[in-house]
N, C-alpha and C positions, 0 to 999 in steps of 0.2 A: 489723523492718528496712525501711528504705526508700531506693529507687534514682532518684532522678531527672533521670539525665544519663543518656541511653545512646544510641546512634546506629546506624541499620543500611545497609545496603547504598547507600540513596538518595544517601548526604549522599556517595557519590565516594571516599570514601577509608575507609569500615568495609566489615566482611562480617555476613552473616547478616541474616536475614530478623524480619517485627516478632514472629511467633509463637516463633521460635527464642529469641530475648533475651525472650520469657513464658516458655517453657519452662523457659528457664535461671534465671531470679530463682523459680519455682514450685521447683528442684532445690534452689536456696541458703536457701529460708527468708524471701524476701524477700516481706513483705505489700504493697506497693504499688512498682509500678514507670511511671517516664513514661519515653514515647519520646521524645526530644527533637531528632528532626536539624535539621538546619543548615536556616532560612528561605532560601528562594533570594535569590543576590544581583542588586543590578541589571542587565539585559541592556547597560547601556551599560558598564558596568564589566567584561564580562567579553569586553566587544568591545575595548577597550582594550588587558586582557592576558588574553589566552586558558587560559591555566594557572592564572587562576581556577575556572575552571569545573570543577574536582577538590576544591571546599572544599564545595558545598552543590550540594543537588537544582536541577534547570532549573524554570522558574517552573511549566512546563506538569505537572510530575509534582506538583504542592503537593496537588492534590485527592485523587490516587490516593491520596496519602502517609496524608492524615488520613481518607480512607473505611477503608485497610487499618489503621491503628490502632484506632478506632471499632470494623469487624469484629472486631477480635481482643478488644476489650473485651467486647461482646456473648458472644461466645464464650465464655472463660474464665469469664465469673461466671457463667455456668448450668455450670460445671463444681468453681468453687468454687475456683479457680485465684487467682492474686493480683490486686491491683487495677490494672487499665492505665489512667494516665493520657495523655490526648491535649496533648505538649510540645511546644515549640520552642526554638531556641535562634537567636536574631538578631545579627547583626551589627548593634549599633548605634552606628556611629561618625557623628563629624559630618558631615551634609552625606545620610546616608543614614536618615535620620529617618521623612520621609514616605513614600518606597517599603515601610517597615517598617509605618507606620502603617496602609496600605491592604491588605500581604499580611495584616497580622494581625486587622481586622476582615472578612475573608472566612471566618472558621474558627472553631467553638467551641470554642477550647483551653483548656485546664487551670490550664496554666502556661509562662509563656514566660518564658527566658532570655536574659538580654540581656549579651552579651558585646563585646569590639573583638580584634580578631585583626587589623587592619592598623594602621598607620600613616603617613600620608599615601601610600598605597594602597600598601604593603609589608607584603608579610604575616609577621612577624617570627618568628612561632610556625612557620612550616615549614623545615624543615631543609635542604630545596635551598635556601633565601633566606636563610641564615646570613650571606653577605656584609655582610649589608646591616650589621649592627652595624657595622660599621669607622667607617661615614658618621656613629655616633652619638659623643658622650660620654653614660656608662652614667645618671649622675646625669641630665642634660640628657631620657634618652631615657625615664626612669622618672616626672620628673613628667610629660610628656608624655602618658605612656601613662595615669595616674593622672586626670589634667586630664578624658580623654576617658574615663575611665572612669566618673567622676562626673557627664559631662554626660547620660552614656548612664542615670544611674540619675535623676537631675534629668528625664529629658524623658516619663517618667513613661511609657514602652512596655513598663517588663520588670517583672515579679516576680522576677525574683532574680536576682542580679550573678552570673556565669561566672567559676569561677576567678579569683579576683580581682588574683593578683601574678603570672597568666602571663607576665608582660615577665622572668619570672625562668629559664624554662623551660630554657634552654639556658648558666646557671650566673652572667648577667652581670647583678651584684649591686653598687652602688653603694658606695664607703667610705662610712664615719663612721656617725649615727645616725639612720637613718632612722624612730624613732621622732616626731617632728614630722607628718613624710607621713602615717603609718600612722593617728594623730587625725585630721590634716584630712579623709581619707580617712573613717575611721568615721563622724566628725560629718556629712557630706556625706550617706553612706548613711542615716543615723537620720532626717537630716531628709527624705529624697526618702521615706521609707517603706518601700525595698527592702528583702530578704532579699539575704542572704550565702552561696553552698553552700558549705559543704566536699568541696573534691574531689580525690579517692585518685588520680588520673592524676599527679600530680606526680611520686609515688611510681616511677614507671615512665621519667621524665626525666632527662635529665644533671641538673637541677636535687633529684633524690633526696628532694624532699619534698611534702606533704601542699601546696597551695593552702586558704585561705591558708596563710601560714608564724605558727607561732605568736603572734608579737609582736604582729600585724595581728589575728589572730584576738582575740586578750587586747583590743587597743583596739575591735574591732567589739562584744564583750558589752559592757565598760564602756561605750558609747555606747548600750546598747540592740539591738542591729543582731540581727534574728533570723536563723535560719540551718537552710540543706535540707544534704543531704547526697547529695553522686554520684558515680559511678566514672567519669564519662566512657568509658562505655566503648565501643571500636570493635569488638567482636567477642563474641559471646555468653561465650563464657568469662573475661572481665571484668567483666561483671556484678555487683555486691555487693565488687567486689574491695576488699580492705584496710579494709572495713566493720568492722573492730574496730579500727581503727592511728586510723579517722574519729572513733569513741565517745571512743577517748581522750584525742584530740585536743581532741577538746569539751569533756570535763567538766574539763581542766585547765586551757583556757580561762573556766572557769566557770561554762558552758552544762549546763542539766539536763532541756531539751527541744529539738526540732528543729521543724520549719513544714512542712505538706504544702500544695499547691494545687490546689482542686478549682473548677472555672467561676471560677477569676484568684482565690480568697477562701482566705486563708490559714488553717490551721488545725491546731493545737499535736500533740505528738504526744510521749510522755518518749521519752527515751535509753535 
């Protein structure tokens, strides 16, 4: 089993510490798990709108973050404990590129995630900021979020795309068939090189399922697109969650291995 979304205290809005979420993937059976929190966003952005600064660590904890990961890695495998990878997971919308580019060559990470959770600096995914859909049409707001999703996988900072149809999270799902998007979508990723997670938080949203949603997932294998696997989780007790609802979701898409990253270099793993 492997976990490589999980978040703790730092990123503002989880609990639990990096050894507590070891503890807990060591209780579930889990052989490798990455910490992934949230890269700090820019100071000029959070000067802007202050109720950013509840999404990701302040720039100045980034070192502690990745010494106490590392500690806990050291730790654990002279115990024989599961494997801890040193993650991240970045905001990388347009315009916040090169801020991303300079935190992430300070650090030897494993694996970085490269997500968008805003939209022209709306953070759609949090639930106090539900308004904001009204200002969209759902169609309009979907390629949108799709467009920058792909730019994020195009500009070549992340190994694996975050949750990839979060624009779904809170139920607002466009008519007709969005099977068109969901190709352009796969092909975009196959050719930028990215990995795909599948991540079990959906499961836990008004939106009631798995990221991706199967159809997307069905178009990411036929494009090739490889794929981790993460709980997203904000609290040790999520860890590993719905990591069988994850398998099955795989192999029905067609997938019969999953991608770990160890020093950014991807490497096979079966289901």
């Amino acid at each position: 089993m492997i976990d490589l979304h999980v978040h703790t205290w730092r990123c503002r809005h989880a609990v639990g510490t990096v050894f507590e979420y070891v503890a807990a993937a060591a209780e579930r059976g889990i052989d490798t798990i990455a910490i992934t929190d949230h890269l700090p966003l820019p100071p000029a952005l959070i000067a802007r709108d202050p109720g950013m600064a509840a999404y990701a660590m302040p720039v100045v904890e980034l070192p502690a973050y990745v010494d106490e990961v590392l500690s806990a890695r050291t730790a654990v495998s002279a115990t024989g404990g599961p494997e801890v990878l040193l993650g991240i997971e970045a905001d990388v919308y347009p315009g916040n590129e090169a801020f991303v580019r300079t935190m992430l060559a300070e650090h030897p990470f494993d694996v970085v995630l490269g997500s968008v959770h805003f939209v022209d600096g709306w953070a759609f995914d949090d639930p106090d900021r539900r308004e904001g859909y009204a200002s969209w049409d759902v169609r309009a707001l979907w390629e949108r979020y799709f467009d920058d999703l792909v730019s994020a996988a195009r500009g070549g900072l992340a190994d694996v795309i975050g949750h990839a149809d979060l624009v779904k999270k809170f139920g607002y799902v466009p008519d007709g068939d969005l099977m068109p998007l969901y190709r352009e979508v796969a092909s975009a990723f196959a050719e930028a090189g990215v990995a795909v997670e599948v991540n079990t938080a959906g499961l836990r949203k008004p939106c009631a399922e798995i990221y991706p949603a199967a159809p997307l997932l069905r178009a990411l294998n036929r494009a090739g697109v490889p794929v981790t696997v993460g709980s997203d989780a904000h609290a040790p007790a999520e860890v590993g969650s719905a990591y069988g609802e994850a398998r099955r979701a795989l192999l029905d898409a067609g997938y019969r291995s999953a991608v770990v990253f160890r020093s950014r270099q991807a490497e096979e793993v079966p289901l």
